[in-house]
ZADO-1210 file (C-alpha; in nm, 4 decimals, padded with zeros to 6 digits):
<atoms>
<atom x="01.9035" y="00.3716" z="00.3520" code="UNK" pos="1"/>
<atom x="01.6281" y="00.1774" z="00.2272" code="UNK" pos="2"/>
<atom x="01.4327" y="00.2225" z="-00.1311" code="UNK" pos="3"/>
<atom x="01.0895" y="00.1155" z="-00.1633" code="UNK" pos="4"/>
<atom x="00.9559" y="00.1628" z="-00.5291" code="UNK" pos="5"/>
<atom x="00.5532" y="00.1314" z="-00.5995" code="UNK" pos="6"/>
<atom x="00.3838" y="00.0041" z="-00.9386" code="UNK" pos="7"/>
<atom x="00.0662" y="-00.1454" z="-01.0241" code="UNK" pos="8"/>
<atom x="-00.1650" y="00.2341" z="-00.9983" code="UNK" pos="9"/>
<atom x="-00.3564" y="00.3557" z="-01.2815" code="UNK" pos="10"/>
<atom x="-00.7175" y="00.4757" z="-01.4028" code="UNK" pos="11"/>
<atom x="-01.0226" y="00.1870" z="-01.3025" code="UNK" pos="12"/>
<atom x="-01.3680" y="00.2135" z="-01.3353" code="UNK" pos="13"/>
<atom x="-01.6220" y="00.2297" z="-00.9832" code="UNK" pos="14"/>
<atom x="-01.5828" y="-00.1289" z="-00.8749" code="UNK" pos="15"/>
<atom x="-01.3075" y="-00.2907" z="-01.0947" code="UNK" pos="16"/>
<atom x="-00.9490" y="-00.3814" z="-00.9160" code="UNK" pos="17"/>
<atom x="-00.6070" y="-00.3371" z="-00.8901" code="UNK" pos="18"/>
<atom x="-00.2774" y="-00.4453" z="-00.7640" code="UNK" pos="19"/>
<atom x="-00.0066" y="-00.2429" z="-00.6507" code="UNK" pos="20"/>
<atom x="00.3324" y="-00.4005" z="-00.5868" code="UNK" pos="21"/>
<atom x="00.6283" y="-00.1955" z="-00.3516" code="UNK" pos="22"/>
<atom x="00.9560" y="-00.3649" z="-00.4290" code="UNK" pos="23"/>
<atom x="01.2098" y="-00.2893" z="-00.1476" code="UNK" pos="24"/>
<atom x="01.6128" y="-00.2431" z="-00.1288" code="UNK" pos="25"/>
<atom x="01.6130" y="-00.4826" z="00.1785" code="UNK" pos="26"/>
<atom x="01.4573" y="-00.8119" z="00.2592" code="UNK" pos="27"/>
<atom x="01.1052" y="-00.7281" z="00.3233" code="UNK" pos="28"/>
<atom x="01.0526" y="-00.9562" z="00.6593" code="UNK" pos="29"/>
<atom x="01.3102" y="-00.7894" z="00.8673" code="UNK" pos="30"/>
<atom x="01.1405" y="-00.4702" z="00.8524" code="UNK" pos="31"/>
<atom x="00.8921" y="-00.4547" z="01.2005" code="UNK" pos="32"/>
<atom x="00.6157" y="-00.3780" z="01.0190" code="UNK" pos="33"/>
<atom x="00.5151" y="-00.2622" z="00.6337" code="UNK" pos="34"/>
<atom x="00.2107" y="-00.1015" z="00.4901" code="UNK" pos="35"/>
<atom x="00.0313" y="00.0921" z="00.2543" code="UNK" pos="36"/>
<atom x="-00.0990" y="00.4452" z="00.2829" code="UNK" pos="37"/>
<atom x="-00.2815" y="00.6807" z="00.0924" code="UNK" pos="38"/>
<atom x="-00.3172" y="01.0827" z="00.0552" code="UNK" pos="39"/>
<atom x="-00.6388" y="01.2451" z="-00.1485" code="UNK" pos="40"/>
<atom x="-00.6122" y="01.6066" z="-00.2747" code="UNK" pos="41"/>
<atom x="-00.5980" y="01.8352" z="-00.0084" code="UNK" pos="42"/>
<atom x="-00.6136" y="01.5600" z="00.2630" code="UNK" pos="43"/>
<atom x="-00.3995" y="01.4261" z="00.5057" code="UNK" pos="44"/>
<atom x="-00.1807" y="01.1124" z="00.4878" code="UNK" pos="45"/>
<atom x="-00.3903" y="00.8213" z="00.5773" code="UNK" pos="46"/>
<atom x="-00.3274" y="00.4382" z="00.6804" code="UNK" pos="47"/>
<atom x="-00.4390" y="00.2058" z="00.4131" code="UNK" pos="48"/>
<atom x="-00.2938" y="-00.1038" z="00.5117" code="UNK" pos="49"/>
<atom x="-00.0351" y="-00.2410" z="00.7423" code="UNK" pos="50"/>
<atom x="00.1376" y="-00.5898" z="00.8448" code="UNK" pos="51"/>
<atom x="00.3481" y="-00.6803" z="01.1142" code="UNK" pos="52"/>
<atom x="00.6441" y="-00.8753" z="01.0986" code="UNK" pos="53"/>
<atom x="00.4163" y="-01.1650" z="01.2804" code="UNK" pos="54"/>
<atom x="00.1956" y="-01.1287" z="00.9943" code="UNK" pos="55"/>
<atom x="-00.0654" y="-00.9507" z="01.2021" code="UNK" pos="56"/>
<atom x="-00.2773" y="-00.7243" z="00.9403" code="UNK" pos="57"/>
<atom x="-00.4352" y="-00.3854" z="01.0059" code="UNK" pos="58"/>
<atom x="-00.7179" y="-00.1940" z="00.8032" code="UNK" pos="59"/>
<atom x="-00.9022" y="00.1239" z="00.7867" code="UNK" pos="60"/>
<atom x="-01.2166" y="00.1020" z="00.8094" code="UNK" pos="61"/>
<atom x="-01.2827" y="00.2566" z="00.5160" code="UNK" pos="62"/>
<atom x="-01.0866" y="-00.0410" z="00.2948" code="UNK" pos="63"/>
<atom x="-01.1716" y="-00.3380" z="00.5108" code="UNK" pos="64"/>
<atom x="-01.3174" y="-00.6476" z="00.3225" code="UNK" pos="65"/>
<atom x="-01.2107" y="-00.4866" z="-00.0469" code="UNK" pos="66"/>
<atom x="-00.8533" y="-00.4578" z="00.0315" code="UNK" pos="67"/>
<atom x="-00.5856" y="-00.7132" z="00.1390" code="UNK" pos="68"/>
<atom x="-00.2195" y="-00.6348" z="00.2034" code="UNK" pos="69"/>
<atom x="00.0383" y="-00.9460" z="00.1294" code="UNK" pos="70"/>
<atom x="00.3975" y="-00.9855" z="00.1280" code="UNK" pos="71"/>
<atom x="00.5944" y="-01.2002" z="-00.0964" code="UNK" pos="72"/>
<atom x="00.8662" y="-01.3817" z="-00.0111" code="UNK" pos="73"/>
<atom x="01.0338" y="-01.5064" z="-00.3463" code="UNK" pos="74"/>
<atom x="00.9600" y="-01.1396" z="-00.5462" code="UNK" pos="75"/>
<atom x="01.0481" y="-00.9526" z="-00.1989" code="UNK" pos="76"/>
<atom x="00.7468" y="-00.7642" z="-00.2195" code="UNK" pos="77"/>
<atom x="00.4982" y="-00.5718" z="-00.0596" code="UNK" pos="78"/>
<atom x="00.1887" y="-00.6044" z="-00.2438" code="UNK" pos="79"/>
<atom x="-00.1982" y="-00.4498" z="-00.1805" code="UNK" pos="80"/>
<atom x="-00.5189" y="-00.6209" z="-00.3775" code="UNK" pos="81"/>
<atom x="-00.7504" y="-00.3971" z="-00.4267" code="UNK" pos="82"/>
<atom x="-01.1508" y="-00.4636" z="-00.5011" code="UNK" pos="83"/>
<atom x="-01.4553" y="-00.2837" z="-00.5453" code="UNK" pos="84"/>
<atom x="-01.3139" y="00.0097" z="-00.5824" code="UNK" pos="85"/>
<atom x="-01.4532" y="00.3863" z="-00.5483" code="UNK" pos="86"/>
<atom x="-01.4124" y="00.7033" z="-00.6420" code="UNK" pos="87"/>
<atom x="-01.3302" y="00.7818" z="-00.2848" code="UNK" pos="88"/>
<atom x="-01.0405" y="00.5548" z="-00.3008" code="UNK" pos="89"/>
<atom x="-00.8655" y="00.7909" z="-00.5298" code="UNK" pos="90"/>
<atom x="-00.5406" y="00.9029" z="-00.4181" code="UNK" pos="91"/>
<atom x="-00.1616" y="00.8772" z="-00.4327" code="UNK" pos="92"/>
<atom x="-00.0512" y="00.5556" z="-00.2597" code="UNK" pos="93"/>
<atom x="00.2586" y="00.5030" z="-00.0315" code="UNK" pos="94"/>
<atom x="00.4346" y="00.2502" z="00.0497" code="UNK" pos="95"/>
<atom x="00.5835" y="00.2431" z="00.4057" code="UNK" pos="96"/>
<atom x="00.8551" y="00.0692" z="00.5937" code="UNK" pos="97"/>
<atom x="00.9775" y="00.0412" z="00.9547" code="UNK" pos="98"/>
<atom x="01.2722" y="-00.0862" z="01.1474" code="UNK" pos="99"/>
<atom x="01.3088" y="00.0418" z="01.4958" code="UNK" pos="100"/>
<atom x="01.2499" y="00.4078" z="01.5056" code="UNK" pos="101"/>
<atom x="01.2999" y="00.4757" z="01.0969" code="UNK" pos="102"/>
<atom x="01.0293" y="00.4695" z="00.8633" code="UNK" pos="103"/>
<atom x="01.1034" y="00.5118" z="00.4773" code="UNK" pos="104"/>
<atom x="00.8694" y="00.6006" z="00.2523" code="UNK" pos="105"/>
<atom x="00.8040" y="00.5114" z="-00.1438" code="UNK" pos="106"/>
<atom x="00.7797" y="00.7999" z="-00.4116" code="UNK" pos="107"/>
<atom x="00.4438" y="00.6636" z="-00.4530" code="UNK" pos="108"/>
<atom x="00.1924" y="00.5772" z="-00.7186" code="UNK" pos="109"/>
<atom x="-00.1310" y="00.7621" z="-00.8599" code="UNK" pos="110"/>
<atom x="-00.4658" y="00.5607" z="-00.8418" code="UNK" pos="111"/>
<atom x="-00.7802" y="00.7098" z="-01.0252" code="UNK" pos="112"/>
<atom x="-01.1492" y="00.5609" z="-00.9785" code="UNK" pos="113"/>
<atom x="-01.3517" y="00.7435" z="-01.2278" code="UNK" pos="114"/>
<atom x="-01.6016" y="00.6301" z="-01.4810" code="UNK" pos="115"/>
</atoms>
C-alpha cells in the first residue's frame, strides 16, 4: 500500500501563488507516472498535472503556462507551482500515483481563490 499525503493548499487572492507538496510512502521515481488532479463542487475529477517516470509532463489546458508539476528527489516529493491563479482554479487537489495497474490516491488538500 502506498500513502501519499498533500500540503501547501489554502485561501489566495485572483492571481497570487501557491505550492502544494505530496509526500509519498515509496520512492517517488519508481512509480510510472505521478500527478496532480483536481475536483470543483459538484464537478467531476479532473487532470491537473501529470509526469512520467521519463520526466515527460502533461497539462490541461486550462493550467498550462501558470502551473508546473516537479518532483524532488532529496525531499521525495511530488510538488505543483502554482501562478496566476483564479477563482476557477478552486477546488480540492489530489495527488495521484501509479505503478502498473494501481493508482493510489492522496486525502487531498482544499485550495480557495477568492478576493
Amino acid at each position: 500500500q502506498v500513502q501519499l499525503v498533500e500540503s501547501g493548499g489554502g485561501l489566495v487572492q485572483p492571481g497570487g501563488s501557491l505550492r502544494l507538496v505530496c509526500g509519498a510512502s515509496r520512492r517517488i521515481f519508481s512509480f510510472d507516472a505521478v500527478g496532480w488532479y483536481r475536483q470543483a463542487p459538484g464537478k467531476q475529477r479532473e487532470l491537473v498535472a501529470t509526469i512520467t517516470k521519463g520526466g515527460t509532463t502533461t497539462y490541461a489546458e486550462s493550467v498550462e503556462g501558470r502551473y508546473s508539476i516537479s518532483r524532488d528527489i532529496v525531499m521525495n516529493t511530488i510538488n505543483l507551482q502554482m501562478d496566476s491563479l483564479k477563482p476557477e482554479d478552486t477546488a480540492v487537489y489530489y495527488c495521484n500515483s501509479k505503478l502498473g495497474p494501481d493508482s493510489f490516491w492522496g486525502q487531498g488538500t482544499q485550495v480557495t481563490v477568492s478576493s
